[in-house]
Structures are given as structure tokens and as C-alpha cells.
C-alpha positions as CSV (number, residue, x, y, z in Angstrom):
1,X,86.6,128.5,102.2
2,X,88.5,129.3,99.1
3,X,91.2,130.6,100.1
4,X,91.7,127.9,102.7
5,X,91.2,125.4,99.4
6,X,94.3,127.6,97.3
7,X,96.5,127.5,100.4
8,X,95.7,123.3,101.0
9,X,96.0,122.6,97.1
10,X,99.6,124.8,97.5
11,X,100.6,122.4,100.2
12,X,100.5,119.2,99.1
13,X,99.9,119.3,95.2
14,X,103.5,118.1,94.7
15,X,102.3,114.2,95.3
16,X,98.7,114.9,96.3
17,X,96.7,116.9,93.7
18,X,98.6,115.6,91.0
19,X,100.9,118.7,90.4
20,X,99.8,119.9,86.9
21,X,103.6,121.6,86.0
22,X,102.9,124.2,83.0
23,X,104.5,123.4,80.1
24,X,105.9,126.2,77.4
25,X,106.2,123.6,74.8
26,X,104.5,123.5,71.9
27,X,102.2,120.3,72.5
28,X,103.8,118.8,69.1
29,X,107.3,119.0,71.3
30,X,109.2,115.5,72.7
31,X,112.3,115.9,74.3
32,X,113.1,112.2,74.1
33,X,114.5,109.4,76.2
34,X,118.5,110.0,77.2
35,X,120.8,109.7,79.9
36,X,118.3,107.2,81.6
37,X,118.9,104.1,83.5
38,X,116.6,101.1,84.2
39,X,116.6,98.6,86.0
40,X,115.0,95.2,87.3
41,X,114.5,95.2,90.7
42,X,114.4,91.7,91.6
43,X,117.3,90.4,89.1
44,X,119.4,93.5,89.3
45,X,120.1,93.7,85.9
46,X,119.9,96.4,84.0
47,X,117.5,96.2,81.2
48,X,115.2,97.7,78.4
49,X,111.8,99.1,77.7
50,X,111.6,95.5,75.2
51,X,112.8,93.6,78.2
52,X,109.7,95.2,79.9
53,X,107.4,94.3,77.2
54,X,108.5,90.5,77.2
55,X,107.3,90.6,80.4
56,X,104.0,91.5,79.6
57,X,103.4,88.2,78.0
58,X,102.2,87.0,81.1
59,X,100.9,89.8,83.2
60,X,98.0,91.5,82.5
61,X,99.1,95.2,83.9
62,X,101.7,97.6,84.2
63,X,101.8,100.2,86.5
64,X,104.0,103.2,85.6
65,X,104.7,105.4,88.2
66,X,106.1,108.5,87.3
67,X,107.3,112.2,88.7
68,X,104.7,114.3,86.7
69,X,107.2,117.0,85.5
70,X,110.1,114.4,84.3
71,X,109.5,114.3,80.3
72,X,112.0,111.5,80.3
73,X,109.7,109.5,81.4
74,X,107.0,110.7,79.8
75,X,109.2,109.4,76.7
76,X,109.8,106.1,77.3
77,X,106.2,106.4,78.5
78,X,104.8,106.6,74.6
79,X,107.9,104.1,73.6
80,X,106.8,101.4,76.2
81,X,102.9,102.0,75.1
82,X,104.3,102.0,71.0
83,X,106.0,98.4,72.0
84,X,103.1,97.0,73.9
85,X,100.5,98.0,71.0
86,X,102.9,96.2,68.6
87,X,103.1,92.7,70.9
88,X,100.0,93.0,72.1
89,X,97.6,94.7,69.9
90,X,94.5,94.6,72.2
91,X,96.9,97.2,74.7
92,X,94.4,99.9,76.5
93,X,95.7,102.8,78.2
94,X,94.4,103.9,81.4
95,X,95.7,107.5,83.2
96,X,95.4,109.4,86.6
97,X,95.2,112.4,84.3
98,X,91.9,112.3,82.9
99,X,88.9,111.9,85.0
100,X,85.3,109.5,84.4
101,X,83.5,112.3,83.6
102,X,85.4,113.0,80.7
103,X,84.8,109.6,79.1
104,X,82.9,110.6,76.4
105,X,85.1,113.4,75.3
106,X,88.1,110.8,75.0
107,X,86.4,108.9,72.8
108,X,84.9,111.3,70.6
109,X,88.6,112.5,70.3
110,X,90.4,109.1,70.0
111,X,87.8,109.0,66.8
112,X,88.1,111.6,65.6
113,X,84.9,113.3,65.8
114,X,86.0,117.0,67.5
115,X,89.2,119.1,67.5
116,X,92.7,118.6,69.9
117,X,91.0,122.4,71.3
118,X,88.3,120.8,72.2
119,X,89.7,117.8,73.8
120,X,92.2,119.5,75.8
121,X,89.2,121.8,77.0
122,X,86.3,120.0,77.7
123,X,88.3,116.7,79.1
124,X,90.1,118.9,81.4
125,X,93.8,118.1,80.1
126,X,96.4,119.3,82.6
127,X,98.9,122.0,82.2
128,X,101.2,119.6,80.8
129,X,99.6,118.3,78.5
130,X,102.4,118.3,76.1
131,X,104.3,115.8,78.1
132,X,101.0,113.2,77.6
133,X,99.9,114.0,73.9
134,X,102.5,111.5,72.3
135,X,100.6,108.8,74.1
136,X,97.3,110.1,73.1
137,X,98.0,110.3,69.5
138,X,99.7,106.9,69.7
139,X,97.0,105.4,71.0
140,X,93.9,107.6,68.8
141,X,96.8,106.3,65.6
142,X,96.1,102.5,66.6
143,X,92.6,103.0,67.6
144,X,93.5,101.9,71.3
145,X,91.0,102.7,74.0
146,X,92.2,105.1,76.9
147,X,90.4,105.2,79.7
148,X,90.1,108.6,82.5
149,X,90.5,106.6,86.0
150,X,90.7,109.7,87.9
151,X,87.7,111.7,89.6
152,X,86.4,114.6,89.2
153,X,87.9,117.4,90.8
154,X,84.6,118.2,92.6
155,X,84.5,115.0,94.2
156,X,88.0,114.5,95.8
157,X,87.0,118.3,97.0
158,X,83.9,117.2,98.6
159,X,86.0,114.6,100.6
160,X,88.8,116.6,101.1
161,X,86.4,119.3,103.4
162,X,83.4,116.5,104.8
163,X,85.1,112.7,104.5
164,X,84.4,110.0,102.4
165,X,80.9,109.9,103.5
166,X,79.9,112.9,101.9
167,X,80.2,110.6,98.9
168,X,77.0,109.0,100.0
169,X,75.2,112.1,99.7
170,X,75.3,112.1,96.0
171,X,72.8,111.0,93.5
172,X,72.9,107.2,92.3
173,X,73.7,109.0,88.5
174,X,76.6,110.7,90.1
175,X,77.8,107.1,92.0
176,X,78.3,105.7,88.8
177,X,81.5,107.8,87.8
178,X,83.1,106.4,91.7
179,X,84.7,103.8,93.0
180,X,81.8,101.3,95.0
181,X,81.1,102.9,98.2
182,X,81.6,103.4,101.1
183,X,85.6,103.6,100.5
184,X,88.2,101.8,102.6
185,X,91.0,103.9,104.4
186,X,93.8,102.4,104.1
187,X,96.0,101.7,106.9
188,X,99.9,100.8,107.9
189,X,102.3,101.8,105.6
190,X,100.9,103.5,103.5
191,X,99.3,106.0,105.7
192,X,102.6,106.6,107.4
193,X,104.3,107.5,104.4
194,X,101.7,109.9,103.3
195,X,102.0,111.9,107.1
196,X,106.1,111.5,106.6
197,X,105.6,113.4,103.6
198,X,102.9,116.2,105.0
199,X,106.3,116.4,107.6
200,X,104.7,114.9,110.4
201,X,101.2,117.2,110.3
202,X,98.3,115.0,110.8
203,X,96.1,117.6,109.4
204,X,93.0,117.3,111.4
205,X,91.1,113.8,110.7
206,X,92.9,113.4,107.8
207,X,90.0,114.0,105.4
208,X,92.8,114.8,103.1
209,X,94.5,111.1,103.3
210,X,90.9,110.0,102.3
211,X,90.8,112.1,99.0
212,X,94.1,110.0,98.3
213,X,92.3,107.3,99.0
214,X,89.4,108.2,96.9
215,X,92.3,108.9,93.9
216,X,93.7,104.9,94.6
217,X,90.5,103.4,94.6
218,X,89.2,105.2,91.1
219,X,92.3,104.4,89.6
220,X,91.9,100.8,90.8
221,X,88.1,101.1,89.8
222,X,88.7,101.7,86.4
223,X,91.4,99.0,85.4
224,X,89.9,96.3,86.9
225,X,86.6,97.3,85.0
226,X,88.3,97.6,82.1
227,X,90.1,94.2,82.8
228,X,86.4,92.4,83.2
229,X,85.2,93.6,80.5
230,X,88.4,92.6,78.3
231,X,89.4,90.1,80.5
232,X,92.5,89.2,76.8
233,X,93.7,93.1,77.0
234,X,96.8,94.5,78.0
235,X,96.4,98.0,80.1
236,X,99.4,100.2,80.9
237,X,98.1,102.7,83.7
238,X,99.9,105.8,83.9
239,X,99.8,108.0,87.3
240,X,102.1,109.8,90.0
241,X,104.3,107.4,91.7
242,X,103.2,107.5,95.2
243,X,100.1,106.0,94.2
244,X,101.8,102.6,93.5
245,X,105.7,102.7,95.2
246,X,105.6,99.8,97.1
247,X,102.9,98.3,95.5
248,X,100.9,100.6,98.3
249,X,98.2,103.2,97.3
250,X,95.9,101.9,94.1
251,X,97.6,98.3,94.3
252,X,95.3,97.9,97.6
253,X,91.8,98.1,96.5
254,X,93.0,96.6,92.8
255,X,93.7,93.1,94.8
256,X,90.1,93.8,96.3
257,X,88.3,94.3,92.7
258,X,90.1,91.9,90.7
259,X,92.4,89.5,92.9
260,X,93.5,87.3,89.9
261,X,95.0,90.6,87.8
262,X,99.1,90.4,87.4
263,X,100.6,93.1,88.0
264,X,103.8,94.7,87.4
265,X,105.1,98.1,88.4
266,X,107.9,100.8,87.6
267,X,108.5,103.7,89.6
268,X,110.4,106.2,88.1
269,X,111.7,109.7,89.3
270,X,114.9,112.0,88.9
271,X,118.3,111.1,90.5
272,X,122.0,112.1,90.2
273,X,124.5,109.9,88.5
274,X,125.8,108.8,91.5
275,X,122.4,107.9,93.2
276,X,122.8,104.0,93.9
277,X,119.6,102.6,91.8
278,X,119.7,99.8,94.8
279,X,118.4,102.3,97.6
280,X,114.9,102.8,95.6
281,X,114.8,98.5,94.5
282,X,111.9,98.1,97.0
283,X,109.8,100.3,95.3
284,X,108.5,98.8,92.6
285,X,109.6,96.0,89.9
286,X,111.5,98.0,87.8
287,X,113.4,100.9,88.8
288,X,113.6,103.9,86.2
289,X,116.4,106.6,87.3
290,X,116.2,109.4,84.7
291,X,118.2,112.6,84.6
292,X,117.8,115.3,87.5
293,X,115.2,117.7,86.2
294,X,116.7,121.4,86.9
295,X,114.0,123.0,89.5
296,X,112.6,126.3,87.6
297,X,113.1,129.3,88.7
């Protein structure tokens, strides 16, 4: 069983399980936003991270998706969250990278009460975490609430070998850090473009396409909590891209939990200079295009 696990998370961490890239940069280190290109999708115009903000005015959530390894992004990441606490002061951040469990540690952190050691420990923090602490601090800086909307890795496990009904087996304490059950699969698009990227494998009955499933629908979960609760707030929700190109993956159950939410999205990823920004336009509102990031060897 565990070495089937290791060889499944091998296969599809790139866009699945959230590819946690190691990092050899000191976690004080920000390579900063250049060479980028951005773009709005339905204008074609190109525009800024302040253009972005403006639009914020009147939408209540902005969805950045983002290549996890691309610290370009990650930049203009902490400058879109810097602009949005400054225009909006009640801002809250909300991230695929830190799970419900973990809630408490956050905020014991984001006041101050125990060490960055123990944070990154005992929430969990990916490999990377140096590519997500300049949001962190910004945020813990201008006591703004972040919120995990992930789940716990033990969880997406127990649906990645039994299905989403093995969710059902769990205690009601344990309920209470999901998504309501039982789960929808969803269906159409989205499922095709998750088997076009396993290459075609339908990998049994797809118990796998339900952990991403599981991922949307926590992510989705968690803002539109959030959003009840401070119905005046601003959240920007940082995850991996898949989950909201096309306004697919977590956008789905987010219309189910809180219909009246506006929404805006960015999808972001590496591309060469040449790479017309036009191809990827139906992907999300705004199109980010940063710099190819070299593959490691």
C-alpha cells in the first residue's frame, strides 16, 4: 500500500497533490516580479496589478491561479495582496497551501504567540515555503486573517484509495474540518481535462478525480464561509491553476455555497516570449504570462 501511494503521488503531483517544489532559498529571499506580462482577457489590454485592484471594487473574490514553482508569481502574489489590503483594508487571504486542521496554528502565528519554526512545522508549510512567506508576513504585518482551505492530507488519502464515501465514515468532530457531505463529482469538462492530463488513463474508478474534487470543494468551503461570515471583506484565494482555469474545478461548488459571490480569476503560468497571450484568454479573466522557469536538473 505504500509504495503503491509513493509511485501514485509521483504520477500526478505536478497538478494533483499540489507539487511542493523544494526551495534552497533562504525563506527571507524574493526574487521579484520582471519580465512579466498581464493581461485582461475580455478587453485585451494589457494591464496592471492596480488595474486588478480597481476591479475589486466590486467583486468580492479573486482567484489566483498559479504554477506552484513560478516565484514570479508568487511576487506579484504579495504585491496584489499589499494593494488590496491598502484599498480594501478588511482583505483576507485564503490558500490551497495550508489545510483546516491547521487553523489554529495560523492564527497563533499571524499573532504572534509562537515561532516562524513552529509555524512552518506544526501547520505543515510546503517545501516552498519561501515562495509563500512574503504573503504571510504581509498579511500577520496588517493583522489580516488567512485562512487554510485545503484538507488534510489524510483525508484526500482516504478518498484517493476508498471514494468519497469513505468520508462518511468519519466522526461528526472530524466532518467539521470538510466540505458538507456527501461530495459532488463533477462532470463535463472538467473531468475531461483532468483524464487529458493523466494522458488518457482512467485510472480505475477514478477515486483519484474525486480527491480533486474533494481539494475544489474545501477550497470552495472555506471562502464562501469566510464570505458569510464577513459578508464586507475582500478574499484573495491562492491555489494551483487547474483548480480554477476555466472557471472549472473550485468555481463549481463555490456557485453552489454562495451563488451571489463575484468572482474574478487569473491564471498564471510560464511561457516564452513569443507564446501569443491570446491562445490561454479563455482561461481565466486575467491572463498572467511570466518568464519560462528553467526545469532543474
Amino acid at each position: 500500500m505504500r509504495i503503491y501511494s509513493y509511485l501514485l503521488a509521483i504520477l500526478v503531483s505536478p497538478l494533483f497533490l499540489s507539487a511542493q517544489q523544494n526551495s534552497d532559498r533562504h525563506p527571507e529571499s524574493n526574487s521579484g516580479a520582471e519580465g512579466y506580462r498581464l493581461y485582461d482577457s475580455k478587453s485585451g489590454k494589457s494591464i496592471t496589478t492596480d488595474d486588478i485592484v480597481k476591479r475589486m471594487k466590486n467583486t468580492d473574490v479573486l482567484v489566483f491561479g498559479e504554477e506552484h514553482n513560478d516565484s514570479t508569481a508568487h511576487s506579484l502574489q504579495a504585491e496584489i495582496l499589499t494593494k488590496m489590503i491598502a484599498a480594501y483594508p478588511q482583505t483576507a487571504l485564503t490558500m490551497e497551501m495550508f489545510a483546516t486542521d491547521v487553523q489554529l496554528t495560523i492564527n497563533e502565528y499571524l499573532s504572534s504567540l509562537i515561532s516562524e519554526k513552529n509555524f512552518i512545522k506544526e501547520a505543515r508549510a510546503w517545501n516552498n515555503y519561501a515562495d509563500y512567506r512574503p504573503m504571510i508576513e504581509i498579511a500577520k504585518q496588517n493583522k489580516t486573517d488567512v485562512i487554510g482551505g485545503n484538507v488534510a492530507t489524510r483525508y484526500s488519502n482516504a478518498v484517493t484509495f476508498f471514494g468519497l464515501s469513505k468520508l462518511q465514515d468519519f466522526p461528526e468532530p472530524s466532518k467539521k474540518l470538510l466540505p458538507p457531505l456527501p461530495l459532488d463529482t463533477a462532470t463535463g469538462r472538467y473531468y475531461d481535462k483532468f483524464i487529458e492530463t493523466l494522458g488518457g488513463h482512467g485510472m480505475g474508478n477514478m477515486k483519484i478525480y474525486q480527491t480533486q474534487n474533494l481539494w475544489d470543494a474545501a477550497m470552495a468551503w472555506a471562502i464562501s464561509n469566510y464570505a458569510k461570515q464577513y459578508p464586507e471583506r475582500k478574499i484573495l484565494q491562492i491555489n494551483g491553476r487547474f483548480h480554477s482555469d476555466e472557471k472549472l474545478g473550485l468555481l463549481f461548488p463555490l456557485k453552489r455555497y454562495a451563488p451571489k459571490l463575484k468572482v474574478l480569476t487569473i491564471s498564471s503560468f510560464a511561457a516564452a516570449e513569443d507564446d501569443d497571450w491570446k491562445t490561454f484568454r479563455h482561461l481565466a479573466d486575467f491572463i498572467l504570462i511570466t518568464p519560462q522557469v528553467p526545469e532543474k536538473k
